[in-house]
N, C-alpha and C positions, 0 to 999 in steps of 0.2 A: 483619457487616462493613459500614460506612459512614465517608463521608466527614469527617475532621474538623477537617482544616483546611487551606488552601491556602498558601505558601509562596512571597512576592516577596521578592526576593534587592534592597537597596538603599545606596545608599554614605552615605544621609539619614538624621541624628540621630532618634532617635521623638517627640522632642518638634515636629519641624518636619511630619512625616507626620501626625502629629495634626493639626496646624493649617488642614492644604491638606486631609484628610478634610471637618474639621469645618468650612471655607470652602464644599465643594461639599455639605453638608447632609448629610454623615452621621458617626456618632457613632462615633467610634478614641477609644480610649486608650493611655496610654504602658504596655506592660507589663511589664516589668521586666526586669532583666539575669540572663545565663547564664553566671554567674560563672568555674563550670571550664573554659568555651568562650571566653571572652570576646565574647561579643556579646550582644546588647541587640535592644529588638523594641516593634512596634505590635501593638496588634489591633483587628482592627474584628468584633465577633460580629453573627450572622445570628440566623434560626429555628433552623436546622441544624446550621451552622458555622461556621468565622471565621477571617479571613483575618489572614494573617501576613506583618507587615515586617521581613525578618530583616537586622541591621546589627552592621558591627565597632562592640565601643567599644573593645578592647584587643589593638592585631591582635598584641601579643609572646606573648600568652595564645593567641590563634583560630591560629597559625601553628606551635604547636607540639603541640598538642592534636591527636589520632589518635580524630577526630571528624567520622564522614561528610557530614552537613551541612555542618559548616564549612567543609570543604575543598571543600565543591559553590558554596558561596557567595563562599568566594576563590579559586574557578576563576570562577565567571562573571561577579564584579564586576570580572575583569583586562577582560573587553570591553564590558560596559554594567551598568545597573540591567538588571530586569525579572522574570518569573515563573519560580522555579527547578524547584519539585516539590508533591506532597503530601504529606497524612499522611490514612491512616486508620486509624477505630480498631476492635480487635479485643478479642472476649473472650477471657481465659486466651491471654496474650500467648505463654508457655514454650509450650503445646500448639501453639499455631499455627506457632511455630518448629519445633517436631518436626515438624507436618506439612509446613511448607515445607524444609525438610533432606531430607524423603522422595522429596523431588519431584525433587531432586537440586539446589536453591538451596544455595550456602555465604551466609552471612546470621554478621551482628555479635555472633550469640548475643544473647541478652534484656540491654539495658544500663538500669541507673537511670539519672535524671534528675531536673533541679529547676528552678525558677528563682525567684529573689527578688523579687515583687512591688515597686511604685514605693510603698507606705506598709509594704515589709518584709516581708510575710506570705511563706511555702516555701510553694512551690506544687512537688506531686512527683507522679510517673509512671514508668511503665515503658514504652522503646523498642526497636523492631527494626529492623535495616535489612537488606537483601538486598547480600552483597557482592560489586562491581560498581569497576573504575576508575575514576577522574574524569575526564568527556571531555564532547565534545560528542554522544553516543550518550545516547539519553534516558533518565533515571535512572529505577530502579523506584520505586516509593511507597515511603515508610516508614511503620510502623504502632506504635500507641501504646495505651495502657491505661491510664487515669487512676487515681490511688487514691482516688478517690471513685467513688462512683454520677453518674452523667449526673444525675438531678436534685436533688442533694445540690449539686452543682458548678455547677448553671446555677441555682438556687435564689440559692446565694451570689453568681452574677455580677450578678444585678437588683437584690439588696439593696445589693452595693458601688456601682449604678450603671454598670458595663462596659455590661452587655446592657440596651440602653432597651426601649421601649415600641416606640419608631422603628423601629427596627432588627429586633424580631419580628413584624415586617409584610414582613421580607427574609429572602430563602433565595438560597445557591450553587446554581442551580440544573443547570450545566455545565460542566467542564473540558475544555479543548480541546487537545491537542496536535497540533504539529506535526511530522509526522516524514519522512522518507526515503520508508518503507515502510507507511504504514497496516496494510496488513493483516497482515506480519509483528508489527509491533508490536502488535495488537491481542489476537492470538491468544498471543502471548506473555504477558502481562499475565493474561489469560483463562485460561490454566495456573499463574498463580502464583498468583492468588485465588480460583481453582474459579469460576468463572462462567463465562456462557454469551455468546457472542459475538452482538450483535443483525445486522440486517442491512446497518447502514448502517456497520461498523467503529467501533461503540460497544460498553460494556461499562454495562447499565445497573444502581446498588446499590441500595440502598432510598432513600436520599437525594438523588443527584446521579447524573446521566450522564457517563461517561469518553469523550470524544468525539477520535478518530483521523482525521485531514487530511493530506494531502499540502502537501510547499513545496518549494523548489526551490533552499533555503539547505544550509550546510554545518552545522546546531546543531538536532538534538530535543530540543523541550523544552517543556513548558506556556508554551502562549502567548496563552489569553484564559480567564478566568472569568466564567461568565453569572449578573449577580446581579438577582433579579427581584422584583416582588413575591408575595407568598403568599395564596392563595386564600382566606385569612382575610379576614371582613367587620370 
């Protein structure tokens, strides 16, 4: 299990997140729409991981769809832009759901997925979400399985140009949430992914640290991503 990608909730077209990306020196692409959801997306990929602009483009479509993301993105775009959740990704997505049903999670059951690339290509996967309200109570991760191999998939992001040269000199190196309770929420999270709780109310995976903070607002939610350079010369 690792981190695979972060998830900024935004009311901003991807062609214009591109521009202000690639104004401040780093390389976004427009990634293309999620037809049966109706919304549309950036990315900007790391070493690691890559970050996600998630935006309506057809809110008659995102409004009727019984689609947990979307309905976390048109809860939080009612009060601002900003950082909604994760995803990370698992092997043998169905077993992972058995084991999370055991734990006593009721979860979306394993759903397909797609999205249509900006030059057309189906890009397709499998998703899970743990089912949970839509609120200001901080949402769990969702987790994903691509139908490619990791380097079949990052192979083809260099050759189209998404993942530069630039860009694999950066990693996600920390998620931070902000919550009520840190250490209820830490130890929570730590039961739903089997991992081991550090000492500071982090959760650290092979990729990235899940970092737990206190605030003194009424909304848990990711609220800073550490992106850094990589130990690569």
């Amino acid at each position: 299990m690792k981190l695979d990608h972060t998830v900024y909730f935004t009311n901003k077209e991807p062609e214009k997140t591109v521009v202000e990306q690639q104004a401040s020196g780093r390389h976004a692409v427009v990634g293309g729409r999620h037809e049966q959801w109706g919304t549309h997306n950036a990315l900007l990929y790391t070493k690691n991981a890559y970050i996600e602009w998630l935006s309506v483009e057809k809110m008659g479509i995102a409004q009727q769809v019984e689609h947990p993301l979307t309905k976390l993105l048109l809860h939080d775009l009612e009060q601002s832009d900003g950082w909604g959740t994760i995803c990370l990704s698992v092997e043998s997505i169905e077993k992972f759901n058995d084991e999370v049903e055991n734990k006593g999670f009721r979860t979306s059951g394993v759903l397909d997925a797609e999205r249509r690339t900006a030059d057309g290509q189906l890009r397709k996967w499998k998703m899970l979400f743990i089912d949970q309200p839509v609120s200001n109570e901080l949402p769990y991760p969702f987790f994903i399985e691509w139908e490619e191999p990791e380097e079949t998939r990052f192979a083809k992001l260099r050759e189209e140009g998404t993942l530069s040269l630039d860009n694999e000199q950066l990693e996600i190196m920390e998620c931070v949430f902000s919550v009520e309770d840190p250490l209820r929420a830490t130890a929570e999270w730590a039961i739903l992914l089997s991992q081991k709780v550090g000492n500071t109310d982090d959760i650290v995976l092979p990729n990235v640290v899940l970092k737990f903070v206190a605030h003194d607002g009424d909304k848990d939610r990711l609220t800073d991503v550490i992106v850094g350079q990589t130990d690569q010369q």
